[in-house]
C-alpha positions in Angstrom: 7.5 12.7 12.4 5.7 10.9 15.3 6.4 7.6 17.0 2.9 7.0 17.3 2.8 7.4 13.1 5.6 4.7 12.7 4.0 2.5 15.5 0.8 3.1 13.8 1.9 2.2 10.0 4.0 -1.1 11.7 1.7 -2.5 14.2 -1.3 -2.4 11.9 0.3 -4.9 9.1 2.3 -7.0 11.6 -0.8 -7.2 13.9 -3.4 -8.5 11.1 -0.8 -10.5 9.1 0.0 -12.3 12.5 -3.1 -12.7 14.1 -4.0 -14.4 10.6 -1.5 -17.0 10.9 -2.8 -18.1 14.6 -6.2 -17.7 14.1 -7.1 -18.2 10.1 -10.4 -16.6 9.8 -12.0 -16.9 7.1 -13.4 -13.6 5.5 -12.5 -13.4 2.3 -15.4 -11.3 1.0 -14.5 -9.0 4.1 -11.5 -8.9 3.2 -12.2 -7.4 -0.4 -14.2 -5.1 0.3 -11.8 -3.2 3.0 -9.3 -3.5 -0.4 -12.3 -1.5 -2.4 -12.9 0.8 0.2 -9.1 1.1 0.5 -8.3 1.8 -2.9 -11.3 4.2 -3.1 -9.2 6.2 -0.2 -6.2 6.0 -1.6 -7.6 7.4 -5.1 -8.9 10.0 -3.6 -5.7 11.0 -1.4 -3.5 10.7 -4.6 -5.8 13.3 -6.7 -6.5 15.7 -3.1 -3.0 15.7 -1.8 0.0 13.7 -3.7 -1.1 14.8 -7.1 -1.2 18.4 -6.4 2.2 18.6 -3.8 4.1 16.2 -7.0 3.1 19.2 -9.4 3.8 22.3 -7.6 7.3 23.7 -7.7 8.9 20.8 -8.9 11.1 20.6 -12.1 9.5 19.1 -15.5 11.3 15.7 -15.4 9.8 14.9 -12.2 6.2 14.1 -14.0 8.7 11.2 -16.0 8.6 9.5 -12.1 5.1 9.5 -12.2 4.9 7.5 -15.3 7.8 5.3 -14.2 5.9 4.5 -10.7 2.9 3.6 -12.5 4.6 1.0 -15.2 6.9 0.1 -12.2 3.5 -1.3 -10.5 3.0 -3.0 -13.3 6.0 -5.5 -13.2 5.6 -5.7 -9.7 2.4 -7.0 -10.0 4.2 -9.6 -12.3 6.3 -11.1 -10.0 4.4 -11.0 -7.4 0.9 -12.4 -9.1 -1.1 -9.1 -7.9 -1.4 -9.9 -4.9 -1.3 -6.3 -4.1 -4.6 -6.2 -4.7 -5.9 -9.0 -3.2 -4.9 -11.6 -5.8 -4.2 -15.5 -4.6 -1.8 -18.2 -6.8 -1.4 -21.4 -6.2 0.8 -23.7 -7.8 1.0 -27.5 -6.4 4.8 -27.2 -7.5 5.7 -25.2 -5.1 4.3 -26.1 -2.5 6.7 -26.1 0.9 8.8 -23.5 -1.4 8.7 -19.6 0.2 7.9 -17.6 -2.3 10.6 -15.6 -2.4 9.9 -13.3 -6.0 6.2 -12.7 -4.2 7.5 -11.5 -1.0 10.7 -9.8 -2.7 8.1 -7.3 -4.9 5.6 -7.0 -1.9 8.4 -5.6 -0.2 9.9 -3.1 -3.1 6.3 -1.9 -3.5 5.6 -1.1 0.4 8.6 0.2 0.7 8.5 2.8 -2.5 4.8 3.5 -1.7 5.5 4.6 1.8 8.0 7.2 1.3 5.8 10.1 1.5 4.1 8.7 4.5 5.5 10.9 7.3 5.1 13.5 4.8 2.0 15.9 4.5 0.4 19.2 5.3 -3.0 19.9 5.3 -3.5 24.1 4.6 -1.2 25.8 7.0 -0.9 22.7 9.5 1.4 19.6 9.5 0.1 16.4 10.4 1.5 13.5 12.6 -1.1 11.1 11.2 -1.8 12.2 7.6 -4.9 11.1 5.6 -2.3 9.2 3.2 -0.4 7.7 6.2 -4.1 6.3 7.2 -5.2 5.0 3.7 -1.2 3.2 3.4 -2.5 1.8 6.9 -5.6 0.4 5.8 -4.0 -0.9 2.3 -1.5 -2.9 4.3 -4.1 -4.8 6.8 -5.5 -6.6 4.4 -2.5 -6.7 2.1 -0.7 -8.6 5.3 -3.6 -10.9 5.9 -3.6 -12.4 1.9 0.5 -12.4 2.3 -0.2 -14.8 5.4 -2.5 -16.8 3.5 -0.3 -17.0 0.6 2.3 -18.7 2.9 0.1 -20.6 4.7 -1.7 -22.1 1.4 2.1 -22.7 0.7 2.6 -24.6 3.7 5.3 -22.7 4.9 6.2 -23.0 8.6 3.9 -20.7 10.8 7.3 -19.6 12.6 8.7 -18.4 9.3 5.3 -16.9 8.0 5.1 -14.6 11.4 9.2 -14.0 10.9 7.9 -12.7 6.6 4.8 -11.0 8.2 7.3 -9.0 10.4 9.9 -7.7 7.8 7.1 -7.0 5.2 5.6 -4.8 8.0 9.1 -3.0 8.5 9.1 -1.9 4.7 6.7 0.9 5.1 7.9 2.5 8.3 11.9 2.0 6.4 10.0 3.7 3.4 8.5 6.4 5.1 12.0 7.0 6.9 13.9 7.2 3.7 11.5 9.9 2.3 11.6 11.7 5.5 15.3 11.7 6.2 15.1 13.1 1.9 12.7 15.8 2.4 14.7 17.5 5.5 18.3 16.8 4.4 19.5 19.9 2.6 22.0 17.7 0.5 19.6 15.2 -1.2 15.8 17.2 -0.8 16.0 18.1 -4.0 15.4 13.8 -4.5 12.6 13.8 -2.6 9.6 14.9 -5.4 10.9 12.4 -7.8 10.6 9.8 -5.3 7.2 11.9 -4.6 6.5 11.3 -7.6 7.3 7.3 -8.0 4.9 6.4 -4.8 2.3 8.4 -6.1 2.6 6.4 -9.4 2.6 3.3 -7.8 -0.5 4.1 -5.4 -2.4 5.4 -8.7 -1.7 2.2 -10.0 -2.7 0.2 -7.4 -5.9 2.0 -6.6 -7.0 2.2 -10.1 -6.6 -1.8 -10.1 -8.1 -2.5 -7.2 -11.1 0.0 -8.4 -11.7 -1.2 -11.9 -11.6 -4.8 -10.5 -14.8 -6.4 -11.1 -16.5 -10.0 -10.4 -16.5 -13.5 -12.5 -19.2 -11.6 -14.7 -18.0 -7.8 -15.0 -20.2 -6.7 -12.5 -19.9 -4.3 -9.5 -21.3 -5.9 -6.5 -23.6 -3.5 -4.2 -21.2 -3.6 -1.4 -18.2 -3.2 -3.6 -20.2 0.0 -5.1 -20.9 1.1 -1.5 -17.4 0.7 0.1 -15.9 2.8 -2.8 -17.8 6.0 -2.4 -17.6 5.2 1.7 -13.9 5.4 0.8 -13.7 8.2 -1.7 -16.0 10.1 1.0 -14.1 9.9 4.5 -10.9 11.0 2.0 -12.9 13.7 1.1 -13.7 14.6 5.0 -10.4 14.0 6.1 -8.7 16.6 3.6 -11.1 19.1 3.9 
């Protein structure tokens, strides 16, 4: 595992979560379209690498995890409003109220989704920066930057939306040390493919959402189209 990895996975969500909170661009359709092109990565990542490493030498029950990630996702995404993938709730009523079921399942689901982060070979050769540590990276960016404007819609102080910003941003590098601390601990390895199993349910879950996502009426829009193959492509090129 490599510092540069964990500074990597942290920096990227506090930095674009933050700078959001200063600065408040506004780029919304931006913004959806790196979650396309994101998703399309992760996809492909989860069928190239996870998929294949969660089936191979592992005992039957851990394929159960899989399924559990997946419908895990799924009530996640119901506390927290999808915002996972991009999704945005308002409710008048609670304004000036953090959001504390939102921020609460944002956390559980970087945290579970990052375990096999520090985690990955590639043929005979281990990498420091894997293709799936990358894709997590570029999931969380724009994950951080709807968190921050959740918050800020909320009217929440910009103090404590830099202080959520932070901790949300510490889930994935915690994540990624819990599954690497599994993985080379003789005592508990034999955990680590069921919790192998759970992030790569949750990812497929996610992905698949974000994927299958279409506009007010059903449609695909051309850049949409374009960022997913973009995505499914450099996934491609960085696995083989």
């Amino acid at each position: 595992m490599n510092i540069w990895a964990v500074l990597l996975l942290f920096l990227s969500s506090a930095i674009s979560g933050i700078a959001m909170v200063w600065f408040r661009p506004n780029g919304t359709k931006s913004i959806k379209l790196l979650l396309s092109f994101s998703g399309a990565f992760l996809m492909a990542i989860c069928f190239l690498h996870l998929l294949p490493e969660v089936f191979t030498n592992t005992p039957k029950e851990v394929s159960l995890f899989l399924l559990i990630g997946f419908f895990l996702q799924l009530l996640l995404d119901y506390f927290s409003g999808g915002i996972e993938h991009g999704h945005i709730h308002l409710h008048k009523d609670q304004l000036k109220k953090f959001p504390f079921l939102v921020f609460l399942s944002l956390c559980f689901h970087a945290f579970i989704e990052a375990a096999p982060a520090f985690h990955f070979h590639s043929g005979d050769h281990s990498h420091d920066v894997s293709p799936l540590l990358i894709g997590i990276v570029m999931h969380k960016i724009p994950i951080s930057i709807v968190l921050a404007s959740l918050l800020l819609a909320n009217q929440i102080k910009k103090t404590n939306v830099a202080i959520a910003i932070i901790i949300f941003s510490l889930m994935a590098p915690l994540g990624g040390f819990l599954g690497h601390w599994l993985n080379h601990n003789t005592q508990f390895a034999d955990l680590f493919p069921y919790l192998l199993a759970l992030a790569a349910g949750i990812l497929l879950h996610i992905a698949t959402t974000i994927l299958l996502e279409t506009s007010d009426n059903h449609k695909f829009s051309k850049m949409k189209i374009v960022s997913i193959l973009v995505g499914a492509l450099l996934a491609i090129i960085a696995t083989y």
